[in-house]
C-alpha positions in Angstrom: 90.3 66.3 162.5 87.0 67.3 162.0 87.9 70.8 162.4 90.9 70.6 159.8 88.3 69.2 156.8 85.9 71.7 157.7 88.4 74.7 157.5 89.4 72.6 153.9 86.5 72.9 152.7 85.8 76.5 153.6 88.6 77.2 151.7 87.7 74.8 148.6 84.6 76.8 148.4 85.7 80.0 149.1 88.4 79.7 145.5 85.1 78.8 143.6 83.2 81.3 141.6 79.9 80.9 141.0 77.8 82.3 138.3 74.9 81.9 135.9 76.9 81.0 133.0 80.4 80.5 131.6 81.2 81.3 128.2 84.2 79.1 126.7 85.7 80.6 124.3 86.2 84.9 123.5 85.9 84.6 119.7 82.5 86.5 117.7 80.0 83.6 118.9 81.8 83.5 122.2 81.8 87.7 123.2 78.3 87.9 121.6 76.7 85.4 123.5 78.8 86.6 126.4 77.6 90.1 126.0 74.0 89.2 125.5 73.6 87.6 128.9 75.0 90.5 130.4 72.8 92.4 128.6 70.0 90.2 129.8 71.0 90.6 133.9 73.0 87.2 133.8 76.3 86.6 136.3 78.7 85.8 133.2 82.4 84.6 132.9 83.9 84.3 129.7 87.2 82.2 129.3 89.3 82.2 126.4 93.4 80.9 126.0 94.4 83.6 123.8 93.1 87.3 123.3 89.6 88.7 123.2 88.0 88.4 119.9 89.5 84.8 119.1 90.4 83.7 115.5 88.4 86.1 114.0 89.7 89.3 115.4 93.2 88.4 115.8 94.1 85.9 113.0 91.2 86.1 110.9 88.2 88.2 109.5 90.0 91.8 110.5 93.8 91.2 109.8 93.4 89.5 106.7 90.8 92.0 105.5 93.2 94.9 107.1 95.5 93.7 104.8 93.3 92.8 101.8 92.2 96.8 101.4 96.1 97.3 101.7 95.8 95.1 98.3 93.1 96.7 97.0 94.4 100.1 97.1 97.9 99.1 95.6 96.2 97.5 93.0 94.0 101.1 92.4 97.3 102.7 92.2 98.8 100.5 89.5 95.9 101.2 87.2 95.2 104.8 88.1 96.8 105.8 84.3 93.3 104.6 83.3 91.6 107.3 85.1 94.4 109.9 84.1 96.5 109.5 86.9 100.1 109.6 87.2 101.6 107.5 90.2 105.0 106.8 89.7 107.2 104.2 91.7 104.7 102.4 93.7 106.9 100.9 96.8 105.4 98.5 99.3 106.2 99.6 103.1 105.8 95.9 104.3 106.8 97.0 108.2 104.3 100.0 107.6 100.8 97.2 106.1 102.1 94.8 109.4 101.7 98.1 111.7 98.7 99.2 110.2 97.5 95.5 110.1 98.3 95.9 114.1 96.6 98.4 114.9 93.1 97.7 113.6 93.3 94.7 115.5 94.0 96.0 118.3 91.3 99.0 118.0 88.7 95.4 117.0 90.2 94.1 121.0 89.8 96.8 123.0 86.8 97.7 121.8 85.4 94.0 122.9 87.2 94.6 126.1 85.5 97.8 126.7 82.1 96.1 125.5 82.9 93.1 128.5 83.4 95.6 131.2 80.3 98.1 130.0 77.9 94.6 130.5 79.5 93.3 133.3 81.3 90.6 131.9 84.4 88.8 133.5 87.2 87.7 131.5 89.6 85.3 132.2 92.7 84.1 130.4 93.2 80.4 130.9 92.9 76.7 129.8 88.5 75.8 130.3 87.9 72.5 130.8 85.1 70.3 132.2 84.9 68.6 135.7 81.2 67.9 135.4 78.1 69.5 133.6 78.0 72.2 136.1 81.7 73.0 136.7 84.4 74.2 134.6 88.1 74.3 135.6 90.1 76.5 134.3 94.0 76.8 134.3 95.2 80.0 134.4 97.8 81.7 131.9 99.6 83.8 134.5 100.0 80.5 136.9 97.2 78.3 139.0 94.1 76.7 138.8 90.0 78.2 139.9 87.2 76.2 139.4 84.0 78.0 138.1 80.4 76.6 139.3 77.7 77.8 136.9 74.5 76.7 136.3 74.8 77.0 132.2 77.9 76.7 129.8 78.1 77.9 126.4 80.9 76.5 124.4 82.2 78.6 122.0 86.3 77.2 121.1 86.2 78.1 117.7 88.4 76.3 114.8 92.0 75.8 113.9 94.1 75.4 110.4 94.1 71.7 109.5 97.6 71.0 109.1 99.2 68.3 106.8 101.4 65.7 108.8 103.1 65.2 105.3 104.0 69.1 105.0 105.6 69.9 108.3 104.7 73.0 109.0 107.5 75.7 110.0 106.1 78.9 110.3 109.1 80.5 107.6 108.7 78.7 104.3 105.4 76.4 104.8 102.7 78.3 106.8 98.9 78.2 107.8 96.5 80.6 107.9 97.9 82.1 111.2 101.4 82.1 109.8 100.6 84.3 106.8 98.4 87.0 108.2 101.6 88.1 110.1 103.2 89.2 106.8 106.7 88.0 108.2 108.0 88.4 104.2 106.5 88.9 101.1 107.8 86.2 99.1 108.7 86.1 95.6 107.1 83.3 94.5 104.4 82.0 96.9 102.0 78.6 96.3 98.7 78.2 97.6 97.7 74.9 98.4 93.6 75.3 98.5 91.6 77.2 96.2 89.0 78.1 98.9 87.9 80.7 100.6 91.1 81.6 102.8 93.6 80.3 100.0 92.3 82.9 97.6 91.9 85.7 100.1 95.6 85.7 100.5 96.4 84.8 96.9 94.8 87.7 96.1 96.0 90.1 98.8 99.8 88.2 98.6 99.6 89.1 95.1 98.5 92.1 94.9 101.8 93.0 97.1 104.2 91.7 94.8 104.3 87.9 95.0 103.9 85.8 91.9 101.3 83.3 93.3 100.6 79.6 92.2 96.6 78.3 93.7 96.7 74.8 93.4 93.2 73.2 93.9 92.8 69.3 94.2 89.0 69.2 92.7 87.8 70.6 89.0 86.8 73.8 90.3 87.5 76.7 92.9 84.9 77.7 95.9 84.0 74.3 96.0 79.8 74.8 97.0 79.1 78.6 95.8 77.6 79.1 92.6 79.5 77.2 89.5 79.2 80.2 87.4 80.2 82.9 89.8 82.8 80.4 90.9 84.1 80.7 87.1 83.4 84.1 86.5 86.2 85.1 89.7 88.6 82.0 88.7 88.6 84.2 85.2 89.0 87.7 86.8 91.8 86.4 89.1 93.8 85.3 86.5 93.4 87.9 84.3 95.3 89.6 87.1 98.2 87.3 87.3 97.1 84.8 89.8 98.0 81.5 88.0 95.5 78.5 89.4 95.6 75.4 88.7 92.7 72.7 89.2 91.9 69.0 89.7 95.6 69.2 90.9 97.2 67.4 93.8 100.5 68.4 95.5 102.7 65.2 96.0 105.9 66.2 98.1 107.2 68.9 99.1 111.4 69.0 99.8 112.0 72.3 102.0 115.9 73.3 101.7 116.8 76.4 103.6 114.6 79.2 102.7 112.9 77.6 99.5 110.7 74.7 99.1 110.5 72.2 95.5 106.9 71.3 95.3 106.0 68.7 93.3 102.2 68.0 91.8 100.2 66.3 89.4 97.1 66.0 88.0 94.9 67.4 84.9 96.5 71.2 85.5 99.7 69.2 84.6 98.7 66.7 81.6 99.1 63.9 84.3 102.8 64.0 84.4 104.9 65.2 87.2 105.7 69.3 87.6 108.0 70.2 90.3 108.6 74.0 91.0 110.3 75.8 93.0 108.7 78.4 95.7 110.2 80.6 98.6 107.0 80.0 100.5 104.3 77.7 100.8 100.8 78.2 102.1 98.8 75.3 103.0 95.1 76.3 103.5 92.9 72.7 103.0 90.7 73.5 105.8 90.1 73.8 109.2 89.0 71.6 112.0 86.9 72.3 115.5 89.0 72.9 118.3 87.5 70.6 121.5 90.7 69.3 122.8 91.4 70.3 125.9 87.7 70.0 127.2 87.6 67.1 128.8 83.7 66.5 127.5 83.5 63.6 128.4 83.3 64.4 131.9 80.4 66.8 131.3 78.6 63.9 129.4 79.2 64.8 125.6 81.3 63.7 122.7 81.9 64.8 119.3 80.7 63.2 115.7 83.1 61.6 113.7 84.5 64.8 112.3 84.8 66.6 115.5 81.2 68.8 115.7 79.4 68.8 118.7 75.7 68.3 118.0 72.9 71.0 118.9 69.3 71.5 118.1 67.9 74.9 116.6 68.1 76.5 120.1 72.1 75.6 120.1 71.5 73.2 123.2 73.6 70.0 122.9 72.9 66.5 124.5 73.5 67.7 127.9 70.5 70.5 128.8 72.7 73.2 130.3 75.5 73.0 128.0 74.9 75.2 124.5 77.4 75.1 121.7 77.9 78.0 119.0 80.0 78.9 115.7 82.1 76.4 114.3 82.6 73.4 116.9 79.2 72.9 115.5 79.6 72.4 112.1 79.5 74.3 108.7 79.5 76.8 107.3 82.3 78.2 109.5 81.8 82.1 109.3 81.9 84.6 112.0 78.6 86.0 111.2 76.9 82.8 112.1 78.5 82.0 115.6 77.9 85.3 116.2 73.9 84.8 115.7 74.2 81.7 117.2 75.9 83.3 120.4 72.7 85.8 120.9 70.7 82.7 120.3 72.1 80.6 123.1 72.1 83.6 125.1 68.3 84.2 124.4 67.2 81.0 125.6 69.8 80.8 128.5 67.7 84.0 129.8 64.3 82.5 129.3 63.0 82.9 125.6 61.9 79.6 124.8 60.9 81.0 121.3 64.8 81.8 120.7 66.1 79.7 117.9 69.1 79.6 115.2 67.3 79.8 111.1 70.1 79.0 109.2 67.8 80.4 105.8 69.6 83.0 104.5 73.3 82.5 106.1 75.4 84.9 103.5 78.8 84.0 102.9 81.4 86.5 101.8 85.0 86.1 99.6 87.3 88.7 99.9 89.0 88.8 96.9 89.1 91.8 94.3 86.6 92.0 93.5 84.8 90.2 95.9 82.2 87.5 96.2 79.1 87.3 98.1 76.4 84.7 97.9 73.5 84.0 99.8 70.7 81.0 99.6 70.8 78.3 97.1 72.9 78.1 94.3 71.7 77.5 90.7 73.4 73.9 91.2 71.7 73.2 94.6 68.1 74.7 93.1 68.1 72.7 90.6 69.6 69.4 92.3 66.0 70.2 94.7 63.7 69.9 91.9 63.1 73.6 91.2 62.1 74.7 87.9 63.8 78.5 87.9 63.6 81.7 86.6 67.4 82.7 86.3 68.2 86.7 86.0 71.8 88.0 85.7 73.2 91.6 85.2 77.2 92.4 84.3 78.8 94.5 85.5 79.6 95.6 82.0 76.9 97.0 81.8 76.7 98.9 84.8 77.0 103.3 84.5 78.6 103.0 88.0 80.7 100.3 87.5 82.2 102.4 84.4 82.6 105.7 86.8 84.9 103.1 88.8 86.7 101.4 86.1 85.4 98.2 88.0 83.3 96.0 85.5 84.3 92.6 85.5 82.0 90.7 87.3 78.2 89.8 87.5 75.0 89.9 89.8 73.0 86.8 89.4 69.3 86.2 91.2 68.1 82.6 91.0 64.4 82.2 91.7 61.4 79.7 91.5 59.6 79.9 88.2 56.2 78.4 90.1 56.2 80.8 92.7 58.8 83.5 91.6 60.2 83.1 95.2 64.0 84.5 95.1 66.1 81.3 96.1 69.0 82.5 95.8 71.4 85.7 95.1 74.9 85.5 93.6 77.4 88.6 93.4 81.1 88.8 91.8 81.6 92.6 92.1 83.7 95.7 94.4 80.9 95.8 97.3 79.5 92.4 97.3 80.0 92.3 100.7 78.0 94.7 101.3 75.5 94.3 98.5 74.6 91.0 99.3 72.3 92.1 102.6 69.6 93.4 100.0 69.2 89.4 99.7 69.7 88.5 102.9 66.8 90.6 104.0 64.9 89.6 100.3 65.1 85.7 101.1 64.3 86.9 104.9 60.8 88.7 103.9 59.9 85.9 101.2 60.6 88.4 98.5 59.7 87.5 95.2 61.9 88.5 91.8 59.1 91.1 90.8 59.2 92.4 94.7 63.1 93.6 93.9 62.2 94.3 90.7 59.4 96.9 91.4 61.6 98.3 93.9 63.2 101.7 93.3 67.1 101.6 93.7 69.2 104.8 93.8 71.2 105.5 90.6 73.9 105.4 89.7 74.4 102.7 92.1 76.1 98.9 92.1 73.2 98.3 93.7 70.8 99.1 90.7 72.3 96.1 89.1 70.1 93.7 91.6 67.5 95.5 90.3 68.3 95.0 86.8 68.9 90.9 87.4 65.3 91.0 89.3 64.0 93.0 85.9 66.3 90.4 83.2 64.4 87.5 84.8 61.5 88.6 83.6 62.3 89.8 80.7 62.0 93.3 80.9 65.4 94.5 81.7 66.7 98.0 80.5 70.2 98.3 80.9 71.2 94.8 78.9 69.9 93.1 76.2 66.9 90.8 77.2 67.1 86.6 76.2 64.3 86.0 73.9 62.2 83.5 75.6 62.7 80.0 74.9 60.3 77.8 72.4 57.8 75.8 74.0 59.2 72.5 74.3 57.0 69.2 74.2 
């Protein structure tokens, strides 16, 4: 007998793995925090269900902006008699945007997988869950079960749609997030249900590829939490381009029959009486929730707070002292960007650098509409609402020489700063490029930059860019390109 448990437990120990940490979860906080320990000489196995790169890569951030350029360029094309262009009989290749769609994300996954292999990273398909603090089962997708001993665990599970119970969803006529990126159809009439950050990116990118789109929005305002006025100043662009929204709205019912769906709503968009219309598909995008089911926490000693999170400290550590936690099972704001600074965080102090921590001060968070949003720091709202006295500069873009050379100037670059100090506080962009033009205040609020700093600082011409400059210059008074605001009477 004794000879039989020995050989048993040989055997258990022998289909163990053993390593300094397991990552749960492949998605941008997972891989980076994944790839930084490898980097940093660390025995690593990363675990995910689905494909490398998790939502972002495969549902997310690259499809949706794969298909969002698509948009863009369509919607170039459609105006290009403005620049003297004749294009005649535009026609949308739906199969061809879904393969080009494909590919990118595909190109976006292998290169991860390549990334894995050159820092010796293991991947493993399967199910991760907890069996204590120190061991993780996981159930694999191809069939059977390994257990995984590792002295520190990063959890890294990402988020999922929230679906409503009261709109089943089918996948045909009423979708998620994940439904529509696939691009199945392009529908003729198409509602939104969520004037956020995802509802309006595929609004605008459904849109632009020939859907009449309804965004219904349950509160007064879209981009609930970014700047009121840029918030206004893209609600106006977007319907000056046919996207109908409605606000402080709710949907009631919604009666699906065959391949169309009557949606019924009510609120101050509709005079407070009933509307009921009619759509061939129906995109419900209210939100989305951590994904820890599955985990079994408990048995590793955590739990979640009453809207799912799991708590950390500024070095991502959670309750438990080997267990980390990154990207959005942590809380908001859910963007790629900051899991995947979280991830190198984790990964940091995993390896030994006790200084290593997360500084949420200048998070930027991107919309990518056309044209696109991009704010970083406080809004004008959330300065004021902290006692700030400010010094407010703003530049159009109708005002801009490069946004002319374009044909791009609707929109507006707006700097919010401390009038005490002169401290920028916050940066706010509605423009083509924001994405991209909002790391000058990234790295402003980063440095302590002050409005004069950006100001004083040269920026090439002719340039979007120069129009930060000019905002920096119009809070002081002194700008060139726009009429300055006469300063305001002294008030007693």
């Amino acid at each position: 007998m004794r000879a039989v448990h020995r050989r048993r437990s040989k055997e258990r120990t022998l289909a163990e793995q053993q390593v300094d940490a397991v990552v749960i979860g492949a998605g941008p906080g997972g891989y980076h925090a994944a790839i930084r320990l490898g980097q940093l000489g660390k025995s690593v196995i990363c675990v995910d269900r689905d494909e490398v790169g998790g939502v972002c890569l495969n549902w997310g951030c690259i499809p949706t902006k794969a298909l969002l350029h698509v948009g863009e360029i369509a919607r170039q094309i459609s105006h290009a008699d403005a620049l003297g262009l004749k294009v005649a009989g535009l026609q949308i290749d739906r199969a061809g945007v879904v393969a080009f769609k494909t590919g990118v994300v595909e190109a976006n996954v292998g290169g991860v997988k390549t990334l894995f292999k050159a820092n010796n990273v293991q991947f493993v398909y399967g199910e991760a869950s907890f069996k204590s603090a120190t061991e993780i089962l996981v159930k694999k997708r191809g069939g059977g079960e390994t257990t995984i001993a590792a002295q520190y665990v990063a959890i890294a599970t990402g988020s999922a749609p929230v679906d409503v119970k009261a709109w089943p969803r089918d996948g045909e006529v009423i979708l998620n997030s994940d439904d529509a990126v696939q691009m199945k159809r392009i529908p003729k009439n198409l509602l939104v249900i969520g004037g956020g950050v995802i509802g309006l990116e595929f609004a605008t990118a459904y849109t632009r590829l020939g859907a009449k789109t309804l965004v219904i929005e349950a509160l007064p305002a879209i981009l609930t939490g970014i700047d009121a006025e840029i918030g206004k100043t893209l609600g106006r662009i977007l319907k000056k381009q046919g996207v109908e929204i409605v606000l402080d709205t709710k949907v009631g019912t919604i009666d699906k029959s065959g391949k169309t769906a009557k949606v019924t709503f009510n609120g101050a968009g509709t005079g407070g009486k009933d509307e009921t219309r009619e759509f061939d598909m129906v995109l419900v995008a209210v939100g989305r929730r951590p994904v820890t089911d599955g985990l079994n926490l408990a048995a590793a000693g955590l739990s979640t707070s009453e809207k799912g999170f799991i708590d950390v400290d500024a070095q991502r550590r959670t309750k438990v002292a080997n267990i980390f936690a990154i990207g959005d099972v942590t809380g908001a704001p859910m963007l790629a960007h900051k899991g995947m600074k979280e991830g190198v965080v984790a990964a940091e102090v995993i390896g030994g650098d006790k200084s290593a921590a997360f500084d949420p001060v200048a998070i930027p968070n991107c919309v990518y509409t056309d044209p696109e949003v991009a704010t970083v720091g406080l809004s004008e709202e959330e300065a004021r609402a902290q006692g700030y006295e400010l010094r407010i500069g703003k530049f159009p873009l109708a005002a801009s020489g490069r946004a002319r050379t374009m044909n791009e100037t609707d929109g507006l670059i707006k700097l919010v700063g401390d009038a005490k100090t002169d401290l920028l506080l916050g940066m706010h962009v509605v423009a083509p490029q924001a994405e991209s033009l909002i790391g000058e205040g990234v790295i402003a609020l980063e440095m302590g930059a002050t409005l004069e700093d950006i100001g004083l600082s040269i920026h090439p011409h002719p340039t979007l860019t120069e129009g930060i400059m000019d905002a920096a210059e119009a809070a002081h008074g002194k700008a060139i390109h726009i009429v300055n605001a006469k300063p305001k009477a002294a008030t007693r």
